[in-house]
N, C-alpha and C positions, 0 to 999 in steps of 0.2 A: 325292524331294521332302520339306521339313519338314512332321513331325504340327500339321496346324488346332490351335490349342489350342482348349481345351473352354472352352464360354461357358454364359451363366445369363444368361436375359431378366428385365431386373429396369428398374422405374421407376430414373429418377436416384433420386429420393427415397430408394427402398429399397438403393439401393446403396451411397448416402452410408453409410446407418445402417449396413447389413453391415458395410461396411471400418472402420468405427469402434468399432463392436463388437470386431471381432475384433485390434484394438489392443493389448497389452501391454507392461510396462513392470517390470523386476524391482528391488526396493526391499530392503534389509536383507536378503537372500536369497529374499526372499517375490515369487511373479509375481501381479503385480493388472492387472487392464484400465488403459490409459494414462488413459482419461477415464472419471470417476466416475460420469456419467451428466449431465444437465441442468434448466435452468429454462425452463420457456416457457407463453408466453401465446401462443391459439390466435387467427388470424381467418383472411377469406379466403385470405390471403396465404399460410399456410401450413400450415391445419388439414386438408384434405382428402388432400394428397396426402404431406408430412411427419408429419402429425400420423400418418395410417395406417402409414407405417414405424416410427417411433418406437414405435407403442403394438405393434407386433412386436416387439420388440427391449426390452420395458419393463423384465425380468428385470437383463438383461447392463446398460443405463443407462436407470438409475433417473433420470425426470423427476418436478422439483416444481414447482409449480403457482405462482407467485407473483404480486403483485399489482401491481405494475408494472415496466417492460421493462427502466428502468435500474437500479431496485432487483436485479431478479433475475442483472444481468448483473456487478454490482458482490457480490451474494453469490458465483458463479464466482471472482469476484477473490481473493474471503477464502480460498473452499474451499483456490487455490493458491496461496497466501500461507504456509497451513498445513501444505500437503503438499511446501512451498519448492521450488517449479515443475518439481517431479515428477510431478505428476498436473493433470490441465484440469478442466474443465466447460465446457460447451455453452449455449449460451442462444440463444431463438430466438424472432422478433418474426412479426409476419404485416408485409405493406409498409405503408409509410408511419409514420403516426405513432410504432404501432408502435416499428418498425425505428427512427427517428429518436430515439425516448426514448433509445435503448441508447449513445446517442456520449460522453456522458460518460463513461458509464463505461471506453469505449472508451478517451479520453484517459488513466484514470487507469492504465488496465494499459500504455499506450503509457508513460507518465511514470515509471511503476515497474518495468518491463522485467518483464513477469506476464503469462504466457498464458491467451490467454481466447477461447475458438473461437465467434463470432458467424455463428449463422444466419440470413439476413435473407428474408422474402418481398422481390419483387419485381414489376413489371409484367410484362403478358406480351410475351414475345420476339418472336411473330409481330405484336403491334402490330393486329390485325385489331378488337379490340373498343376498342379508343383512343377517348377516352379514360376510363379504368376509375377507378372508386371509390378514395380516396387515391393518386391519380395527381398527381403535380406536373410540369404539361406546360415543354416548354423550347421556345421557337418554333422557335428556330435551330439543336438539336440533339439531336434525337431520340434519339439514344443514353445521354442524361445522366437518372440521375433522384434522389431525392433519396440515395441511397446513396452516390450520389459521392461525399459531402462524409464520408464515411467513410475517403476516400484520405489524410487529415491525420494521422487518430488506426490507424491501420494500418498494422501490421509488412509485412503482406502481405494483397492485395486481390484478390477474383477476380469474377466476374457469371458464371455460368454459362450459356451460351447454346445448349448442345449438350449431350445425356447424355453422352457421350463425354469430356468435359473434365473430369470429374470423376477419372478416373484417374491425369491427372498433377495436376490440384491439389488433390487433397484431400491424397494424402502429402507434396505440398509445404507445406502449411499447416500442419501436423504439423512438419514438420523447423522452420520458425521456431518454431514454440511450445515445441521441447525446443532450442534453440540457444541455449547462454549468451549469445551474443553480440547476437544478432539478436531474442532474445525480446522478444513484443509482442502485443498482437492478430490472430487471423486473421480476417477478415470475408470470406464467402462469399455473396454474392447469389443466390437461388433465384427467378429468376421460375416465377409461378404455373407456367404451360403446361409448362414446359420439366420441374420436379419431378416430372409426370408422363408422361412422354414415356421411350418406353420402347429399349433399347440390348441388344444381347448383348454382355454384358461375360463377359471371363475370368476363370473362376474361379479363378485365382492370384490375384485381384483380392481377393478376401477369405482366402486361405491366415492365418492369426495368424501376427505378427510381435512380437517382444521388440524394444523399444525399448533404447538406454540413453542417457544422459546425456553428453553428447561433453567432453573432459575435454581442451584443449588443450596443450599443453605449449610452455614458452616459449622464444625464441629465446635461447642460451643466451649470445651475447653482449648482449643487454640485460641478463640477469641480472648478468652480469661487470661493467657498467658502473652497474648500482645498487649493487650489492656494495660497489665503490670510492667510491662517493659513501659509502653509509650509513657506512663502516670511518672517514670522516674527521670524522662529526657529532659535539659537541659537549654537543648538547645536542635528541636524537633524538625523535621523537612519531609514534607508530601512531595514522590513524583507520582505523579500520574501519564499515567501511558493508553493506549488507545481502547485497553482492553474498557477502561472507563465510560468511552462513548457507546463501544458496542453494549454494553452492561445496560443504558439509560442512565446512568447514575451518574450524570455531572451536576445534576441539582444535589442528590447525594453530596458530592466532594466539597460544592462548595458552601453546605451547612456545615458538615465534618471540619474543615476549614476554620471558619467563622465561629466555629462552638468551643475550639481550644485554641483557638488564635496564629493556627500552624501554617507559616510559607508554603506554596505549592510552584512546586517549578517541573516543565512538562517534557515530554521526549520530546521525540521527531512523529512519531505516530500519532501520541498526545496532544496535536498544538490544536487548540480552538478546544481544549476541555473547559476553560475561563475564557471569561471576556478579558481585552486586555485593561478595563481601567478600573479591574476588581483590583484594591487596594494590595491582597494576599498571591496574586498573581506575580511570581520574581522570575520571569522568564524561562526559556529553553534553557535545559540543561548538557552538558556532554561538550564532543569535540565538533558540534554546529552548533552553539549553545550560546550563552550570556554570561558576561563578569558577575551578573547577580545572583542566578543560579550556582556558578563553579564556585563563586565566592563562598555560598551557604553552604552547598554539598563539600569541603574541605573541612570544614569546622562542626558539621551537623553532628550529632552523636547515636540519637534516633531516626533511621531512616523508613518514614514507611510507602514500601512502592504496592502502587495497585495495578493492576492491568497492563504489570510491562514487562516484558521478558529480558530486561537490562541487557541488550546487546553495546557491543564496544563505544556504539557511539554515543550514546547515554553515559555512561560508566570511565571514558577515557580510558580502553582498554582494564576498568578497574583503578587508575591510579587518583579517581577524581574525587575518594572519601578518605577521610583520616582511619589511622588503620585499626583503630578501636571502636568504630561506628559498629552498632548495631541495627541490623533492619529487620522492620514486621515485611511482609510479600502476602497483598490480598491477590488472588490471582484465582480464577473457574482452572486451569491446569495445572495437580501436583509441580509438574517436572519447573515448572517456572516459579513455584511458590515456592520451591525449598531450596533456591539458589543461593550460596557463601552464605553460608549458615544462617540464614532466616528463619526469627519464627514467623514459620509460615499458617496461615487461613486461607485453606483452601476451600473456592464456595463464589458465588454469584457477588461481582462488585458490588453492587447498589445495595443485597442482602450484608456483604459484610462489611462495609464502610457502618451502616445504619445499627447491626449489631453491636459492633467495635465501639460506637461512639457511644451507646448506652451502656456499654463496661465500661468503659473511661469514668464517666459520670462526670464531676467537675473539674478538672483539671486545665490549667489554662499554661500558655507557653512563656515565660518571663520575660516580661520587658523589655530589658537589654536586648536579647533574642530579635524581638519582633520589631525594634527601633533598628537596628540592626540589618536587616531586612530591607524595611522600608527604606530604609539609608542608599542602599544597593540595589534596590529597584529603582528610587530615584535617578541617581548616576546612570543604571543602564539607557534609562529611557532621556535623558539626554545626550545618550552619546547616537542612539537612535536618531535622533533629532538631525544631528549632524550628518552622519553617515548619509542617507536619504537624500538630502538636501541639493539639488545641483547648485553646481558655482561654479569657479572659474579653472574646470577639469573634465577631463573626459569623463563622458558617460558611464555607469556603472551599473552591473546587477542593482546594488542596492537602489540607486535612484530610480529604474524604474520600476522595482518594487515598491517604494515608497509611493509615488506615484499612481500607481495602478490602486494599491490600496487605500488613498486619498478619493480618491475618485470614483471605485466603485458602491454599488449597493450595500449595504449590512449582509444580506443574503445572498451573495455572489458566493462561489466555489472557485476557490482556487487549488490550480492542479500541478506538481512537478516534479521531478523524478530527477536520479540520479548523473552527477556533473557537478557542476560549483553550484548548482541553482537549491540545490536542496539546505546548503547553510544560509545562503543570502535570505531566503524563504524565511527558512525558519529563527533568522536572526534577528531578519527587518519588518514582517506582518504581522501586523499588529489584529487581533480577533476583532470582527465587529460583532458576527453571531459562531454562538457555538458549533462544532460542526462543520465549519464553513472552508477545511484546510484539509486537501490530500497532497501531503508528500513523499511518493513512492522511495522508500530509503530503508526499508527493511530488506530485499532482495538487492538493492541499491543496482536498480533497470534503466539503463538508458534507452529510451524508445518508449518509454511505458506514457508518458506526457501527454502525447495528443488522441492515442490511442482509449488510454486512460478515459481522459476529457471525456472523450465520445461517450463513454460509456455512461461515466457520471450525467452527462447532458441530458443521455434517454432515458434515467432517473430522475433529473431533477423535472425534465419535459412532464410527467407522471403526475407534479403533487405542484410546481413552482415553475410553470413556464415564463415567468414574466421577469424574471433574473438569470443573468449570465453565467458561463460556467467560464471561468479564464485560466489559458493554461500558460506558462512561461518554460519557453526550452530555448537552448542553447543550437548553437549551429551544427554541432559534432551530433548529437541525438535528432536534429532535423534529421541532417541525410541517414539516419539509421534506420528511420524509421516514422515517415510522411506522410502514406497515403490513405492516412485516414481523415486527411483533412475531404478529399474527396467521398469518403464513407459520409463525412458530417454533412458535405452539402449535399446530397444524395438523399440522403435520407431526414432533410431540412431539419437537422438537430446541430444549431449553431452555436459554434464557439467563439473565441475571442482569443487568438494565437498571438503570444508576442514574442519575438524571432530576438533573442541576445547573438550577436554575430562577434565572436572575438579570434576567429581568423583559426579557428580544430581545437583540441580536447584541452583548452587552457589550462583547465585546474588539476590537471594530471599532468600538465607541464610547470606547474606549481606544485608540484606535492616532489616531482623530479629534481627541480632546483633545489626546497627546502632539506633534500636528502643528500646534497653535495654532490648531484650527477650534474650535466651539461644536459640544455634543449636536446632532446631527440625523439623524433617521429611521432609528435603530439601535436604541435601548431604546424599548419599547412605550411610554412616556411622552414620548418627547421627537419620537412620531410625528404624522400628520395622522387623526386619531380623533375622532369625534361622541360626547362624554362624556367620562367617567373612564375611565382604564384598568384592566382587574380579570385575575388571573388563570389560566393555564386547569387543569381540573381533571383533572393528569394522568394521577392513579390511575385516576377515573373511565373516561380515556377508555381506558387500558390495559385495566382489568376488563371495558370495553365490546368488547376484540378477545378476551376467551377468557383474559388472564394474572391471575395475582396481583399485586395491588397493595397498595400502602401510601405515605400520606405522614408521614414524621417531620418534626420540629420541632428544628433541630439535632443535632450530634454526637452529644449526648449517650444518643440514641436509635439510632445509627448501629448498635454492634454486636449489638442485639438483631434490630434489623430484618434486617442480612446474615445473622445465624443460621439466622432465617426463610426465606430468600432461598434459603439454601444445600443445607434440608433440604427445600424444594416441591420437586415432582414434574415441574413443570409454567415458562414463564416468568414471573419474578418481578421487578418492576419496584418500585424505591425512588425515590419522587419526594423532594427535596430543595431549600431556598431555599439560595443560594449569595451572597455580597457580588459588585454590582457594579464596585465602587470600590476598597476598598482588602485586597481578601480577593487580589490576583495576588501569585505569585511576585516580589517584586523584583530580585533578585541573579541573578546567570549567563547574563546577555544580552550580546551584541555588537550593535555598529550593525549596521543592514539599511537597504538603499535603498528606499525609495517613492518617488511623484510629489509634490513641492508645488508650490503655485502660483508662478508667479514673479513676480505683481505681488499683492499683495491690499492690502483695508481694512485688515487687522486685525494688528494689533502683534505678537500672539504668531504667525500665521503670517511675517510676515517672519523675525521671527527661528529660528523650526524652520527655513527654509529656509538663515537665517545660516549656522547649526549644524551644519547638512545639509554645507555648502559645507566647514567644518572637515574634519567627517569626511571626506570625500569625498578627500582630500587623502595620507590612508592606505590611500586603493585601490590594488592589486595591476592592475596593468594587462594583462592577457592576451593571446595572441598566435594 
């Protein structure tokens, strides 16, 4: 007869926490735990019977305490952002509201293919105390509660309804979160009853396991068939997209690069895949992009993307390539690799950039082409030069991006998320090291910024505490979402806040205007308000969470105040008045699609929509 295996009576709860504990994952040589540890906020739902496991296991993962559910689940994001979806974090709501806060941020790791292990309270299984405190009853189907709607924003979804089911899906939830392909959210449902409801489980159940990174290799006749494409291009362009860094393979790119003499111009997720004074580097592409980039991607003929799932703002809703362009797509996920007719290579960047370029074999990109290029890299980076520059005008995103960039370390992280900040970003930062750029613009989150940071911080705190992590947000995603500047000081993982003040949601009062509407209910003045507008005092409120603050009065003040910034101890927040008007980037955009009306009063919306109809006319039709 086979040996019983040996078992260990443990709550689910406490057995969740063992097997993830005992998790490992070997990075650079070094073996670290696969998950860093977590964020969570304590209620019914799952302080009593989770919270007790956890605070067993606080050593091996380290829980922080934050102050609201999607804030703390969108710092997780950052943490593997930075550790480029090599390592997780955990976050963990009680049910209901709770749990419910944390779907945003859900969507943005679903949008950005980012692993992020969500622990959710639940109602209880046996249904005997029905119905229970943040219960959201369903008449007609008692099995549904408000977790379900977690099935949208979820790689992989479980409700645990037996201690026993946690065996196969905890390490299945695992496997999606280190799967290049498949990477996304895991969301785990823990009703109350059942977290503590007790199992002999076997003790191979917690045995430590080294993860690693699954590394596919591509089917070698798709390679053979981009090969033959790229050998006949003209006039060739690399974008590179994030999927690149997560891969390891930016030394990859820019041999690949260097070996057939091909431009590489980068997304929004992409930026920091090149340094910027690599000769082949022609800036951001898209509708946050560069005149040098748009310029190439109009004319390019072979287009080969890697690691990007060409969202609109890459692409200019599609209108941003000539319409006979062909593209290779090296992509670890089919569904993004065979996007508008791509030959596609589907397979591990690093693996298929390195096979690619040995089918190629010599092939080099002509002249014309790559003077070309340079011609337009040139130009862009002196109109950079300008833009940056303060003189004799209001303050803008761009100057103190420029600024900040001027000033900082080679190895500083910079963090910013969705609002005007994510073009000026990605228009005016120039790479000092690779890596060194999060701008949340795939979910396109406002609030995700400092929450972000944090997260990045107690990443970088891990491997690089001796450099900054700096986040730039605007005043409209301040008040959405702030209090984790007090998480940072709390938990002395300091940031470097700087506060663009342009008086509410400017660049969506810019995108209003550009459409032929009138100001409405975007900037604090053109809202519905009893009085005058005044406004808010953001140092104040920062000093009032535990950071240092300070507000300066233009540039001119800018690099005394970062000095300051760079040498506290503590988080240090620079509030700043920015132009609403005419302080934006002009130059290096391509069309993007929105909604306009299709009947209105007003003259200038007919005609955006005229105009709309133009463009619209150089869309890329997809298949």
């Amino acid at each position: 007869m086979p040996t019983p295996q040996k078992t260990v009576t443990l709550t689910m709860a406490q057995a969740l926490v063992r097997h993830l504990a005992n998790q490992f994952i070997e990075i650079d040589g070094q073996r670290v735990r696969l998950c860093g540890g977590g964020f969570g906020i304590f209620g019914h739902g799952n302080v009593t019977c989770l919270g007790e496991a956890l605070y067993e296991h606080r050593d091996e993962l380290p829980l922080w305490r934050g102050q609201n559910e999607q804030s703390m689940a969108m710092a997780a994001i950052g943490y593997a952002k930075q550790k480029l979806r090599k390592r997780f974090m955990f976050a963990t709501a009680s049910a209901g509201p709770g749990t419910t806060n944390m779907m945003t941020a859900a969507g943005i790791a679903h949008t950005n293919r980012l692993p992020l292990l969500l622990l959710a309270g639940d109602t209880f299984q046996t249904r005997l105390p029905d119905p229970v405190l943040q219960q959201v009853e369903h008449f007609g189907d008692p099995t549904v509660s408000v977790n379900d709607g977690f099935r949208a924003v979820s790689r992989y979804f479980d409700r645990i309804t037996h201690p026993a089911q946690i065996i196969q899906s905890l390490p299945a939830a695992l496997q999606t979160l280190l799967d290049p392909a498949d990477c996304g959210p895991a969301f785990i449902g823990l009703p109350q009853d059942v977290q503590g409801w007790t199992y002999d489980y076997p003790t191979a159940f917690f045995n430590e396991r080294v993860h690693r990174i699954r590394r596919l290799s591509p089917d070698q006749r798709e390679v053979e068939d981009a090969a033959a494409l790229l050998k006949t291009a003209q006039r060739p362009m690399i974008i590179a997209g994030g999927g690149v860094q997560y891969s390891g393979a930016t030394d990859a790119l820019t041999q690949f690069a260097e070996a057939f003499n091909i431009p590489v111009v980068e997304t929004i997720a992409g930026r920091a895949n090149m340094l910027d004074d690599h000769a082949l580097n022609c800036g951001p592409i898209g509708v946050t992009g560069s005149n040098s980039a748009n310029a190439l991607a109009e004319q390019a003929d072979v287009i080969v993307a890697i690691g990007t799932r060409l969202q609109d703002f890459t692409t200019g809703s599609w209108t941003a390539f000539d319409g006979d362009a062909r593209f290779i797509s090296l992509n670890a996920a089919r569904h993004d690799a065979g996007k508008h007719r791509s030959v596609a290579v589907v397979g591990d960047a690093k693996r298929a950039i390195e096979q690619l370029q040995a089918a190629v074999g010599t092939y080099s990109s002509p002249d014309a082409w790559t003077d070309k290029a340079a011609t337009e890299r040139r130009d862009w980076q002196v109109y950079v030069d300008g833009n940056i520059l303060p003189g004799n005008r209001p303050a803008s995103y761009a100057q103190a991006i420029g600024a900040a960039n001027r000033l900082c370390h080679r190895n500083d992280r910079v963090v910013a998320a969705a609002g005007g900040l994510p073009a000026e970003v990605t228009a005016n930062w120039r790479t000092k090291s690779i890596g060194s750029v999060d701008v949340e613009f795939g979910f396109s989150c406002m609030g995700y910024e400092i929450s972000g940071g944090w997260g990045a911080r107690i990443a970088q705190m891990e491997t690089d505490p001796d450099n900054d992590t700096i986040v730039f947000i605007g005043d409209g995603s301040y008040m959405m979402l702030n209090s984790d500047i007090y998480s940072s000081v709390l938990s002395a993982n300091k940031l470097i806040i700087i506060v663009c003040d342009n008086g509410g949601f400017a660049v969506i009062n810019k995108l209003q205007n550009n459409s032929g509407n009138v100001s409405f209910n975007n900037l604090i003045k053109d809202c519905r308000i009893d009085g005058e507008p005044f406004a808010v005092d953001f140092e104040a409120h920062a000093r009032s969470m535990g950071a240092n603050a300070e507000t300066i009065d233009g540039m001119a003040a800018f690099d005394d105040a970062f000095a300051r910034a760079k040498a506290s101890s503590k988080t240090y927040v620079i509030v700043m008045q920015v132009d609403a008007f005419d302080g934006w980037t002009q130059e290096g955009h391509t069309w993007w699609e929105f909604g306009i009306p299709g009947v209105s009063n007003r003259d200038a919306v007919n005609q955006a929509r005229a105009d709309a109809a133009t463009a619209r006319q150089h869309q890329r039709r997809g298949i």
